[in-house]
C-alpha positions as CSV (number, residue, x, y, z in Angstrom):
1,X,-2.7,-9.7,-38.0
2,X,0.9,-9.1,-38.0
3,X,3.3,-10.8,-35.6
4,X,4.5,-7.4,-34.0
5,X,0.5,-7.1,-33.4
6,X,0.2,-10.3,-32.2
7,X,3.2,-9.9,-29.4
8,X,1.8,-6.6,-28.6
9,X,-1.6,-8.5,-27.9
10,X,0.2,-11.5,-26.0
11,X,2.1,-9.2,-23.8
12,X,-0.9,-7.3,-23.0
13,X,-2.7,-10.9,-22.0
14,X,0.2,-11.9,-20.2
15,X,0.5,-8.8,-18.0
16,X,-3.4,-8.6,-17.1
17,X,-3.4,-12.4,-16.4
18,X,-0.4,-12.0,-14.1
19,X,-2.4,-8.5,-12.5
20,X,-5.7,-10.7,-11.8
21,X,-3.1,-13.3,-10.3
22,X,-1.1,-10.8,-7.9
23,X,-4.4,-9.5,-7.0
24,X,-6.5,-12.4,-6.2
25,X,-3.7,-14.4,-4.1
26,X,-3.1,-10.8,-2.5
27,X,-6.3,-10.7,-1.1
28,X,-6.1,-12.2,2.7
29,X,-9.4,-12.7,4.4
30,X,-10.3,-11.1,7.7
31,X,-8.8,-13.1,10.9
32,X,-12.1,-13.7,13.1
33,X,-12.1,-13.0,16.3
34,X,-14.9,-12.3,19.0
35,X,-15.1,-8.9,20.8
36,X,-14.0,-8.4,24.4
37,X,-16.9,-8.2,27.0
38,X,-16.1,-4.0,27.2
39,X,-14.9,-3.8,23.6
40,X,-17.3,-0.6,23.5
41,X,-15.3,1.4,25.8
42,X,-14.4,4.5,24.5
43,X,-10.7,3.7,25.3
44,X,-10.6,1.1,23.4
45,X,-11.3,3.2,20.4
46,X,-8.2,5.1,21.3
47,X,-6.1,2.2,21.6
48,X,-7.8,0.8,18.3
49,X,-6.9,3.9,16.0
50,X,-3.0,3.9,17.3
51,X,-2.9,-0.2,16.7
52,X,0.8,0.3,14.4
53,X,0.8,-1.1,10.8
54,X,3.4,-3.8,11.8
55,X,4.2,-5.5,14.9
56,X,7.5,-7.5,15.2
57,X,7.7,-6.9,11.3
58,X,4.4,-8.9,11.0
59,X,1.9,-6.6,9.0
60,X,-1.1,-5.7,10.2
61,X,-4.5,-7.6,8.9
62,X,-7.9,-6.9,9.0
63,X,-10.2,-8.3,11.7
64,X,-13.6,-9.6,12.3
65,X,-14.4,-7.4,16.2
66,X,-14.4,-4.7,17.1
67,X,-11.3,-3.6,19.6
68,X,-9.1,-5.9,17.8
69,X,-5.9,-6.1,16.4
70,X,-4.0,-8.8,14.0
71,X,-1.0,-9.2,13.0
72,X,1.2,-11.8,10.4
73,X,0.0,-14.5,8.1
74,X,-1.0,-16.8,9.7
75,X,-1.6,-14.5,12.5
76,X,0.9,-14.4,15.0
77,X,0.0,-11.6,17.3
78,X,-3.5,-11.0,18.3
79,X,-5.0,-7.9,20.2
80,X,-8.4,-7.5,22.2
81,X,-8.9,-4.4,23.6
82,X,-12.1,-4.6,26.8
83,X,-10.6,-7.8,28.0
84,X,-11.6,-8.0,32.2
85,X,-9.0,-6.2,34.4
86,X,-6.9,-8.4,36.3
87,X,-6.8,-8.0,40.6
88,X,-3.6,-9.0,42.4
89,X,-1.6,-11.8,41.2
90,X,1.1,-14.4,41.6
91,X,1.8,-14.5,38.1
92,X,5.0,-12.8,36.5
93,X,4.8,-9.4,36.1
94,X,6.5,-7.5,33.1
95,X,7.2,-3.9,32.9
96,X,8.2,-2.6,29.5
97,X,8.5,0.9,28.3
98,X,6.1,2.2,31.1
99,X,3.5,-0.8,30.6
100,X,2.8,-3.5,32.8
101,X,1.8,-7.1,31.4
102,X,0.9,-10.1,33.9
103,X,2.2,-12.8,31.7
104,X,-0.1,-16.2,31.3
105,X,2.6,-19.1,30.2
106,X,0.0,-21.9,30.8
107,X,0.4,-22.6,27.1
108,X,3.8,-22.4,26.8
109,X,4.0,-25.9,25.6
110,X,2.4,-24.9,22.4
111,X,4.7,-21.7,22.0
112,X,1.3,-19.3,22.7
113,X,1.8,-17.0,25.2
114,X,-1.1,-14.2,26.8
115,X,0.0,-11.1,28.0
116,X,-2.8,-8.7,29.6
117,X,-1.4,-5.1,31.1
118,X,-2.2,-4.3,34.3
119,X,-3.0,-1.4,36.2
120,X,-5.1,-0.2,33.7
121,X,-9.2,-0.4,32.6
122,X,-10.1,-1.6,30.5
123,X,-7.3,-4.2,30.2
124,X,-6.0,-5.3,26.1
125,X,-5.0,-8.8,26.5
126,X,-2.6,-10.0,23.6
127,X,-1.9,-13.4,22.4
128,X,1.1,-14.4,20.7
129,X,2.6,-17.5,18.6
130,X,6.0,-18.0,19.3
131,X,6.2,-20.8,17.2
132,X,9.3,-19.8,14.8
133,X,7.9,-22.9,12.5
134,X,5.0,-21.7,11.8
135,X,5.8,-17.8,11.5
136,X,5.7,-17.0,15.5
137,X,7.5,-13.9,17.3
138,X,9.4,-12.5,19.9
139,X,6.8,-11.5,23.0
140,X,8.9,-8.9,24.2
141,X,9.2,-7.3,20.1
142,X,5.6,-7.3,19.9
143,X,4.5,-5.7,23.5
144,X,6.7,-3.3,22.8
145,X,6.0,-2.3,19.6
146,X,2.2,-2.1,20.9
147,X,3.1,0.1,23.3
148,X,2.3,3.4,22.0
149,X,-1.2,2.1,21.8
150,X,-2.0,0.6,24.9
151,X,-0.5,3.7,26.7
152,X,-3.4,5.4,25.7
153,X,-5.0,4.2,28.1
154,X,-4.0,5.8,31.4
155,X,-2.4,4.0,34.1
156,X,-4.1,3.9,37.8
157,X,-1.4,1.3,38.9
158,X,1.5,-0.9,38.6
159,X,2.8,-4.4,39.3
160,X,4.6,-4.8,42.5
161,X,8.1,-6.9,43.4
162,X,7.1,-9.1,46.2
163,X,10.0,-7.3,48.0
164,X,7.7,-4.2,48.0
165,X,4.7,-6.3,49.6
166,X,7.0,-7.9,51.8
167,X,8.8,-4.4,53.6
């Protein structure tokens, strides 16, 4: 065999080693998560086929449920769509781009925060790590860039000031 031959057939090696490489640390496994109590509603599928490839630049990941979204690696934004819809609250209410979110910070210690919309049914409920050590995002960047799909699902109502209660 000559040398030019033999280079030939070490580069050749060399690139499919580094291709099986590339393509077996590329592969990231399915997040598991457990389905909402309503997952099946049909608006769920609606919000499911708009979820956006990235969400506050996280990319999207494949998951486990059905009516469920994932974002980032580890995952720092999760989705369930069917979650149970939320009645009057105390709780902070946050209204961006035309979507309401009661905000849960009873794990705010931890940096994870739980936003579920309100005013609409079934209600998506989405949990974020804002842990910037380990990969976690802005809450307000990732509600709004889900946006466009939880606003398929219509509104029937929205989150009140208690100045509005009050007069």
């Amino acid at each position: 065999m000559s040398s030019r031959t033999a280079l030939r057939s070490l580069a050749r090696t060399t690139v499919l080693v580094a291709l099986a490489t590339t393509l077996l640390t590329g592969c990231v496994q399915a997040v598991p998560l457990e389905p909402a109590d309503n997952a099946n509603d049909p608006a769920c599928a609606d919000v499911t086929v708009r979820l956006p490839d990235t969400v506050a630049d996280k990319p999207k990941r494949e998951t486990t449920a059905q009516a469920t979204g994932a974002w980032g690696d580890p995952a720092a934004v999760l989705l369930h769509c069917g979650v149970a819809v939320p009645g009057p609250t105390t709780d902070a209410c946050i209204a961006l781009n035309g979507v309401d979110w009661i905000a849960d910070e009873s794990e705010a210690a931890s940096d994870t925060y739980r936003y579920t919309t309100y005013g609409r049914d079934p209600a998506v409920e989405v949990v974020i790590n804002a842990d910037p050590e380990t990969g976690g995002v802005s809450g307000t960047t990732a509600l709004i860039d889900l946006t466009s799909a939880v606003s398929a699902i219509p509104a029937t109502s929205a989150c009140l000031a208690p100045s509005d209660v009050l007069e």
